[in-house]
Backbone as XML, in Angstrom:
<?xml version="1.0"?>
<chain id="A" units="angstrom">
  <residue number="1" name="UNK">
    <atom name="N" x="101.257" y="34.015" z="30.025"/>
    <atom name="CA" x="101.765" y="33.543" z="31.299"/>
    <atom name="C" x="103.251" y="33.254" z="31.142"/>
  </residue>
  <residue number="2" name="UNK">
    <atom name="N" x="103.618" y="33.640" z="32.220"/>
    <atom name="CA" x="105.468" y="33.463" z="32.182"/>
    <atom name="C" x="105.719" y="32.918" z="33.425"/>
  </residue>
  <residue number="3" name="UNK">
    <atom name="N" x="107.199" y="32.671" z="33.276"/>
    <atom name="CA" x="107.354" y="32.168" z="34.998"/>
    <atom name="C" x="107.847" y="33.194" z="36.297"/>
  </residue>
  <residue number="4" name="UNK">
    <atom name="N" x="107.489" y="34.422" z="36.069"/>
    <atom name="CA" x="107.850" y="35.400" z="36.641"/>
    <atom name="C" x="106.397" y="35.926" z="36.945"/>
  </residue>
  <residue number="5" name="UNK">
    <atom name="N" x="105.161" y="35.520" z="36.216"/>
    <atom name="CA" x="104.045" y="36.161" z="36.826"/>
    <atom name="C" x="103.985" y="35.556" z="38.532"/>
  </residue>
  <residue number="6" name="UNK">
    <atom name="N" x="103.471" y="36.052" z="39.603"/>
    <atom name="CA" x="103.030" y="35.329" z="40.510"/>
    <atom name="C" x="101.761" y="34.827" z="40.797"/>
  </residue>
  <residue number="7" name="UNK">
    <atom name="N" x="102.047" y="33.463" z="41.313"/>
    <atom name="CA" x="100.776" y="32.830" z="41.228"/>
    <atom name="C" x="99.536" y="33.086" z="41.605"/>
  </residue>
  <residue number="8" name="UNK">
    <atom name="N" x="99.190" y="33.904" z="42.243"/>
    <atom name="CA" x="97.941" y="34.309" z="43.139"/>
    <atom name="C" x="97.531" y="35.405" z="41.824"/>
  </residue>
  <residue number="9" name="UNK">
    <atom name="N" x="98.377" y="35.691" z="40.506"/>
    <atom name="CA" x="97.760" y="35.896" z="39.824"/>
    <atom name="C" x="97.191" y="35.150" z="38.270"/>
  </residue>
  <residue number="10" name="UNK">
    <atom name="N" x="97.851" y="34.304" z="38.583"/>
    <atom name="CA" x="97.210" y="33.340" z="37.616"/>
    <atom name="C" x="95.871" y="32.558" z="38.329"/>
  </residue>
  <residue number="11" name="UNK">
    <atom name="N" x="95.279" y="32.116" z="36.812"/>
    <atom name="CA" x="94.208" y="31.660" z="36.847"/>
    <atom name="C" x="94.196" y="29.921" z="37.460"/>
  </residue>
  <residue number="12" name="UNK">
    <atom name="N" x="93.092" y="28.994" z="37.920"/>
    <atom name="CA" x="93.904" y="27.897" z="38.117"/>
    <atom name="C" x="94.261" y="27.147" z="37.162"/>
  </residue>
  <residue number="13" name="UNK">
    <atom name="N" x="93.442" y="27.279" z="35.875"/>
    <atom name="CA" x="94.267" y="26.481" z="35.013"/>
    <atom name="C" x="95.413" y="27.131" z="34.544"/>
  </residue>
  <residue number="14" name="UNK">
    <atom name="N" x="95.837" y="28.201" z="34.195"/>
    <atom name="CA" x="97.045" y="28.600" z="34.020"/>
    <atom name="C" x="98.350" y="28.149" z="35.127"/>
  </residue>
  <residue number="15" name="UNK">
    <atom name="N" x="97.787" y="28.018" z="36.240"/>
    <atom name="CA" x="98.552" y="27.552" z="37.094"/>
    <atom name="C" x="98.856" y="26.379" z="37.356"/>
  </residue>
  <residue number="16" name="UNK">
    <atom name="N" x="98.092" y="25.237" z="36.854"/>
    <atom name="CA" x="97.756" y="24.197" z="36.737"/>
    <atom name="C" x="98.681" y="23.969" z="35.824"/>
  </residue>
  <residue number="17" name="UNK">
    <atom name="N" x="98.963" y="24.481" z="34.456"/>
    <atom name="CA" x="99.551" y="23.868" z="33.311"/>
    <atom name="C" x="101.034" y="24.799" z="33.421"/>
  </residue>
  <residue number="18" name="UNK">
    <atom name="N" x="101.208" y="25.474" z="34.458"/>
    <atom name="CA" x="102.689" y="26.004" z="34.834"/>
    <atom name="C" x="103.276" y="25.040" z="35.667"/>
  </residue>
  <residue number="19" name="UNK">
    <atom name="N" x="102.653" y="24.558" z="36.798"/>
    <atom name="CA" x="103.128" y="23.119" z="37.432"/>
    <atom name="C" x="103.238" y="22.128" z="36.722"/>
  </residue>
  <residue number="20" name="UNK">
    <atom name="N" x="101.848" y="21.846" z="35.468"/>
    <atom name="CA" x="102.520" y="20.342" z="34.993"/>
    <atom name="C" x="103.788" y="20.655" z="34.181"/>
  </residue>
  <residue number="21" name="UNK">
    <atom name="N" x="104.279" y="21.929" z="34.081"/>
    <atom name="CA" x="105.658" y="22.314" z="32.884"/>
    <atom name="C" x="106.872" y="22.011" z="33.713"/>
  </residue>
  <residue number="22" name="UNK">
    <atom name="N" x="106.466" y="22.650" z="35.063"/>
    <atom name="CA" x="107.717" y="22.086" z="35.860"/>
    <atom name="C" x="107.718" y="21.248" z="36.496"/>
  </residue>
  <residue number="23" name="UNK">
    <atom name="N" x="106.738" y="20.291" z="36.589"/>
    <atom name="CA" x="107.142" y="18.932" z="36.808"/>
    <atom name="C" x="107.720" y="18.108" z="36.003"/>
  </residue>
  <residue number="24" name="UNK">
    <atom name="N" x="107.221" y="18.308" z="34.433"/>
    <atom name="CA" x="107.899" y="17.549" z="33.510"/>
    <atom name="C" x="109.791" y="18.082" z="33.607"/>
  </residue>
  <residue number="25" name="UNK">
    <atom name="N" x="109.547" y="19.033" z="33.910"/>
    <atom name="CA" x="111.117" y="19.650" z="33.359"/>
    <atom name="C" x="112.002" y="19.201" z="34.564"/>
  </residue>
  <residue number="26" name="UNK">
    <atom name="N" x="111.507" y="18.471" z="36.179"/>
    <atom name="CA" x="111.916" y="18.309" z="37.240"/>
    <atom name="C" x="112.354" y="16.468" z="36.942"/>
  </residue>
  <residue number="27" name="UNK">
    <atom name="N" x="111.505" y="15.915" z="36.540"/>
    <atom name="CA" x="111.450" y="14.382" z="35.735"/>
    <atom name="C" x="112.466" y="13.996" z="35.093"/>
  </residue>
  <residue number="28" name="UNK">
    <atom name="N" x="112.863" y="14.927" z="34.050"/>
    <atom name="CA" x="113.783" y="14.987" z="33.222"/>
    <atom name="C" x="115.271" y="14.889" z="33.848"/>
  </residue>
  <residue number="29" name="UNK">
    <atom name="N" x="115.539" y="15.627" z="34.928"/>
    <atom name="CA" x="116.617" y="15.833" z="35.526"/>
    <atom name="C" x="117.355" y="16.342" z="34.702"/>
  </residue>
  <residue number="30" name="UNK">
    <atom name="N" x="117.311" y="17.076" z="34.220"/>
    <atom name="CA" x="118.215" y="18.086" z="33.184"/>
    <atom name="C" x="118.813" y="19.495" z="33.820"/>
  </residue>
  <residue number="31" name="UNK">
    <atom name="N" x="117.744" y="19.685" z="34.686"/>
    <atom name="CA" x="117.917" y="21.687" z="34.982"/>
    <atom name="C" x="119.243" y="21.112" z="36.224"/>
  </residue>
  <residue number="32" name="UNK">
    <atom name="N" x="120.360" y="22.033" z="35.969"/>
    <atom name="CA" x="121.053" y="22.478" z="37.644"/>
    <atom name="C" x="120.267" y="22.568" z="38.532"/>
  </residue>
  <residue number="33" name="UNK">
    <atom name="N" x="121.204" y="22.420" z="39.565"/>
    <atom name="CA" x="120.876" y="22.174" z="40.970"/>
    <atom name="C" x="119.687" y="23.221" z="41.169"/>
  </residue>
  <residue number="34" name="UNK">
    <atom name="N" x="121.033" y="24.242" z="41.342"/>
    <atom name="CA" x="119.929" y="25.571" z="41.340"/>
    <atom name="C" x="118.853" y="26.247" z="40.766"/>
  </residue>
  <residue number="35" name="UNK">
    <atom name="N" x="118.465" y="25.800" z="39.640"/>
    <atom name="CA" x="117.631" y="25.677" z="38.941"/>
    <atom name="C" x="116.682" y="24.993" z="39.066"/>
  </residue>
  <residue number="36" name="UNK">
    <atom name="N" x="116.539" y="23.528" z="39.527"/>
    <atom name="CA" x="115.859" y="22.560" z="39.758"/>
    <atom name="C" x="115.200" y="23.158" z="41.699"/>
  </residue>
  <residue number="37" name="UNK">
    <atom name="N" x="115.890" y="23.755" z="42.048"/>
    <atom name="CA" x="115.361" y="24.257" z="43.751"/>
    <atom name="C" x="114.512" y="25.644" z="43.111"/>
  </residue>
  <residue number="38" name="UNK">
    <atom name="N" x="114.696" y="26.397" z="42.251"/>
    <atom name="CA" x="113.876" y="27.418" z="42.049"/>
    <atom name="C" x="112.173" y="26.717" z="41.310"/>
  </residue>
  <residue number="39" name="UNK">
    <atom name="N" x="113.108" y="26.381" z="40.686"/>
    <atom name="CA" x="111.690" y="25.326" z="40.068"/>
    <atom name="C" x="110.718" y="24.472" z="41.255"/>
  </residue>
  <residue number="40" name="UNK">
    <atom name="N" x="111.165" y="24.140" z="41.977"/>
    <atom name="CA" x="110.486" y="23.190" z="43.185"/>
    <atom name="C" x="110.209" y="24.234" z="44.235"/>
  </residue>
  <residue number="41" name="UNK">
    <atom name="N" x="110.838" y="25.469" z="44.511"/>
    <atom name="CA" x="110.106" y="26.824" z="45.215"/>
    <atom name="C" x="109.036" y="26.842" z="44.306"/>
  </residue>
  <residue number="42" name="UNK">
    <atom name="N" x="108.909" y="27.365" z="42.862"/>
    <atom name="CA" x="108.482" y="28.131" z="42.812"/>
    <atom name="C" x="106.707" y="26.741" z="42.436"/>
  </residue>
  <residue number="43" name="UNK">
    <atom name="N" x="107.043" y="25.721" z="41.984"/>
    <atom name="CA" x="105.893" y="24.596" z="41.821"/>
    <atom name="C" x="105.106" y="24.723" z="43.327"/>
  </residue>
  <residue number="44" name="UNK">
    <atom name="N" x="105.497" y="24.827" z="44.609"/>
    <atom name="CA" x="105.393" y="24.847" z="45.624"/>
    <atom name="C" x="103.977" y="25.859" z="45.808"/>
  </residue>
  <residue number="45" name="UNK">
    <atom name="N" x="104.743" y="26.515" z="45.295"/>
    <atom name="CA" x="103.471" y="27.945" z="45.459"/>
    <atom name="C" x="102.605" y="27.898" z="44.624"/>
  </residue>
  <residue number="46" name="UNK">
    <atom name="N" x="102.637" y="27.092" z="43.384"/>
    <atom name="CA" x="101.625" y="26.512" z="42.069"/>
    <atom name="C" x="100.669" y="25.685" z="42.646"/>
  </residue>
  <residue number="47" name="UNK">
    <atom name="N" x="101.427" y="24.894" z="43.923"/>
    <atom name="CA" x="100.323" y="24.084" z="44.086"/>
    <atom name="C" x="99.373" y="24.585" z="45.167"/>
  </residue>
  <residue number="48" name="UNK">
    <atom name="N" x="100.309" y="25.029" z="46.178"/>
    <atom name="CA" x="99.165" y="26.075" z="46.931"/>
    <atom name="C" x="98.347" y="26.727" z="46.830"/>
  </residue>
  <residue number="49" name="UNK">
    <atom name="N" x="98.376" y="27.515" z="45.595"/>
    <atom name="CA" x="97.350" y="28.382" z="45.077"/>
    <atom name="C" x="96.828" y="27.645" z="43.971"/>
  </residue>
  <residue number="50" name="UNK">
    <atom name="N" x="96.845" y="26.392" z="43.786"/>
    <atom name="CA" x="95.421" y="25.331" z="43.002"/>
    <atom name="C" x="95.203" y="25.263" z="44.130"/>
  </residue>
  <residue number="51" name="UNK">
    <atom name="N" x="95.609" y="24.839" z="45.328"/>
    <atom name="CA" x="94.736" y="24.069" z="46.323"/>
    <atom name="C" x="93.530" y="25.223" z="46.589"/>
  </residue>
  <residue number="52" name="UNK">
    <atom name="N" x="93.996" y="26.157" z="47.257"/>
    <atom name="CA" x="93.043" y="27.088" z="47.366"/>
    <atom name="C" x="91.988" y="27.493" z="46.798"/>
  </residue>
  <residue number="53" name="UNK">
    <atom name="N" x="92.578" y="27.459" z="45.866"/>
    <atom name="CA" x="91.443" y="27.897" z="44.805"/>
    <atom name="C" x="90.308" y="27.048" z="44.784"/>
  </residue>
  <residue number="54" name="UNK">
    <atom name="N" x="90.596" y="25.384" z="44.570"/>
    <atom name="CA" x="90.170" y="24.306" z="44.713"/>
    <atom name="C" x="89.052" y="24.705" z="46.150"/>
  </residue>
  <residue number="55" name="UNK">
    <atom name="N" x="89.900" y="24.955" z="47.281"/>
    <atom name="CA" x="89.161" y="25.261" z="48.460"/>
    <atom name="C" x="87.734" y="26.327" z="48.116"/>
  </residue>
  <residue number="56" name="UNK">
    <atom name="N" x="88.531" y="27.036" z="47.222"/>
    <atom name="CA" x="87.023" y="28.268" z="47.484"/>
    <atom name="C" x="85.972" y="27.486" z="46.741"/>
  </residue>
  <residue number="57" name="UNK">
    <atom name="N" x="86.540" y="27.429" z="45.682"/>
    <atom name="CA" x="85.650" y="26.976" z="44.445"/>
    <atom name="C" x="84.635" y="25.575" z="45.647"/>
  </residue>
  <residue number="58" name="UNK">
    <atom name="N" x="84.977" y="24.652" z="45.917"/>
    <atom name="CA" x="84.435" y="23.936" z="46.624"/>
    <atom name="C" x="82.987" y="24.280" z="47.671"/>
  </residue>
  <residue number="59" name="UNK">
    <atom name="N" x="83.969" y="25.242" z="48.589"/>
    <atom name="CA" x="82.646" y="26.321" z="49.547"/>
    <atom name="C" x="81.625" y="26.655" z="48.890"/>
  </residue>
  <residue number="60" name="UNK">
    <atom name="N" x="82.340" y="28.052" z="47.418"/>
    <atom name="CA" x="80.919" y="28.298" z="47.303"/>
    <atom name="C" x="80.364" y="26.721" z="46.246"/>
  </residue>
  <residue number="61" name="UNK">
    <atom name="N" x="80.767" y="25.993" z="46.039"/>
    <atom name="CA" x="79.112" y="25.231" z="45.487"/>
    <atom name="C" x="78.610" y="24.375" z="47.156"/>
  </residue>
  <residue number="62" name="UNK">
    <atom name="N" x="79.166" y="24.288" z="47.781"/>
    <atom name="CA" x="78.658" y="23.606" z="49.505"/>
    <atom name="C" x="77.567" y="25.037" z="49.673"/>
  </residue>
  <residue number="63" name="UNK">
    <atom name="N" x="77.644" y="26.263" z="49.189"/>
    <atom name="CA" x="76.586" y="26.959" z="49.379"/>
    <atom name="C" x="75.264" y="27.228" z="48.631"/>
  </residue>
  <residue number="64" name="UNK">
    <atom name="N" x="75.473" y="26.566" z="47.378"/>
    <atom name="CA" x="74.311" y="26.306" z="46.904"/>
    <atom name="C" x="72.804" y="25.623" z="48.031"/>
  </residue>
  <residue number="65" name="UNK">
    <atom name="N" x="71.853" y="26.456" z="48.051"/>
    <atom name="CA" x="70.846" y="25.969" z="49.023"/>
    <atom name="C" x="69.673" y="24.949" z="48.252"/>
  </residue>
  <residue number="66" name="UNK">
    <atom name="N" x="69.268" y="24.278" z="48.609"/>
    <atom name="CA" x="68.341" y="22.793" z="48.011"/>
    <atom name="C" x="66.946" y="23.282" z="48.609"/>
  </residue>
  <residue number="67" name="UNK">
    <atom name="N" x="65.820" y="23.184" z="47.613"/>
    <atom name="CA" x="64.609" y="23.496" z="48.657"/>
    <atom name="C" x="64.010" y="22.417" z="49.053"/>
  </residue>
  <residue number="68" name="UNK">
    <atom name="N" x="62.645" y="21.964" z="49.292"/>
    <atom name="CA" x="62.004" y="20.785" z="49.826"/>
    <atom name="C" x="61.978" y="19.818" z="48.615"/>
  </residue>
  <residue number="69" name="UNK">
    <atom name="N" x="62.179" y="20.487" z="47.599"/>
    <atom name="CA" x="62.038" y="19.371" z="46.289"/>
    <atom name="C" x="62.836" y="18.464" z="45.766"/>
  </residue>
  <residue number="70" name="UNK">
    <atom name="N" x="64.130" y="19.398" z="46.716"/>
    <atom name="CA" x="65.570" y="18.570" z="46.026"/>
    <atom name="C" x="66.307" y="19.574" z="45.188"/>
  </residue>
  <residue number="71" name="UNK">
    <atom name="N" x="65.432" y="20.574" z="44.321"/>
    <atom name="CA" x="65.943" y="21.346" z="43.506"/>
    <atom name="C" x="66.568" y="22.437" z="44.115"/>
  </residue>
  <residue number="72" name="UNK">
    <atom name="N" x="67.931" y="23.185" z="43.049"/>
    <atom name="CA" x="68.361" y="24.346" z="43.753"/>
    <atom name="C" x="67.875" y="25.034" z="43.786"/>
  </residue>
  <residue number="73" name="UNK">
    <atom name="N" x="67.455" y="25.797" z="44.969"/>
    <atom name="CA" x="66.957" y="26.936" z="45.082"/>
    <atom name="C" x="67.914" y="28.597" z="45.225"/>
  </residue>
  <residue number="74" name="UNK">
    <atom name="N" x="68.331" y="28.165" z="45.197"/>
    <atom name="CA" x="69.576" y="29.858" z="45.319"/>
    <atom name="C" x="70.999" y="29.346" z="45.827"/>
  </residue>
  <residue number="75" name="UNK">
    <atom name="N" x="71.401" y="30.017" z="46.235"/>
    <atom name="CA" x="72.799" y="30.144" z="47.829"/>
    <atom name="C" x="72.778" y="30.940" z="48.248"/>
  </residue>
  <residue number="76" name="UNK">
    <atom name="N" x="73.570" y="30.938" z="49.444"/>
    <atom name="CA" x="73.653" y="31.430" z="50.532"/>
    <atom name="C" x="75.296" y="32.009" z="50.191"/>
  </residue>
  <residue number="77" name="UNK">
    <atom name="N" x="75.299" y="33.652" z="51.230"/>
    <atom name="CA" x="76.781" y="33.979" z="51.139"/>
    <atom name="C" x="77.505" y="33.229" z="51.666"/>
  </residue>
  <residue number="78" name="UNK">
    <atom name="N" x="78.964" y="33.468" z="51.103"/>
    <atom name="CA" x="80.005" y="32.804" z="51.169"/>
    <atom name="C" x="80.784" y="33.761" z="51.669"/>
  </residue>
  <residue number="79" name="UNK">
    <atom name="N" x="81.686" y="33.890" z="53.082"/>
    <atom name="CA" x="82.471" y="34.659" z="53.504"/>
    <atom name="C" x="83.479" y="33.652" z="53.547"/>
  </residue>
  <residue number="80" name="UNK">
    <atom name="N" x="84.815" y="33.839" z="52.808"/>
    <atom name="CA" x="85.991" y="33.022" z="52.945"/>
    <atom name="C" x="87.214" y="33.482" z="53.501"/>
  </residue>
  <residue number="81" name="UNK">
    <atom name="N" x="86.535" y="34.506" z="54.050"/>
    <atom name="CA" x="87.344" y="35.743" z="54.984"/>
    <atom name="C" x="87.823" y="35.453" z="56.138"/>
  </residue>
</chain>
């Protein structure tokens, strides 16, 4: 992983531990201006695509189906379309 991959192709923890890099490095106040705004673009989109992900991942287990016992019984599709 580099900081030139884009995020929608990283994984979420890869993406996850690319945001906590540039948050630490944003903390610090070390990077230029301009540097510090690419960094906060580009964390921006790190976190969007955890959230999402977060989002799907969430749905499908809300689709896991329960039978009369309590126990899982299967799921149901998930269109996140």
């Amino acid at each position: 992983m580099d900081a030139t991959t884009p995020a929608t192709e990283l994984s979420f923890e890869d993406a996850l531990k690319r945001l906590e890099e540039i948050v630490r490095t944003l903390e610090k106040g070390e990077a230029p201006l301009d540097q510090s705004i690419e960094l906060y673009q580009e964390g921006d989109r790190l976190k969007r695509h955890c959230e999402a992900r977060l989002k799907a991942a969430q749905a499908r287990i809300e689709q896991i189906a329960f039978g009369a016992d309590g126990k899982p019984a299967g799921v149901t599709p998930f269109d996140a379309g």
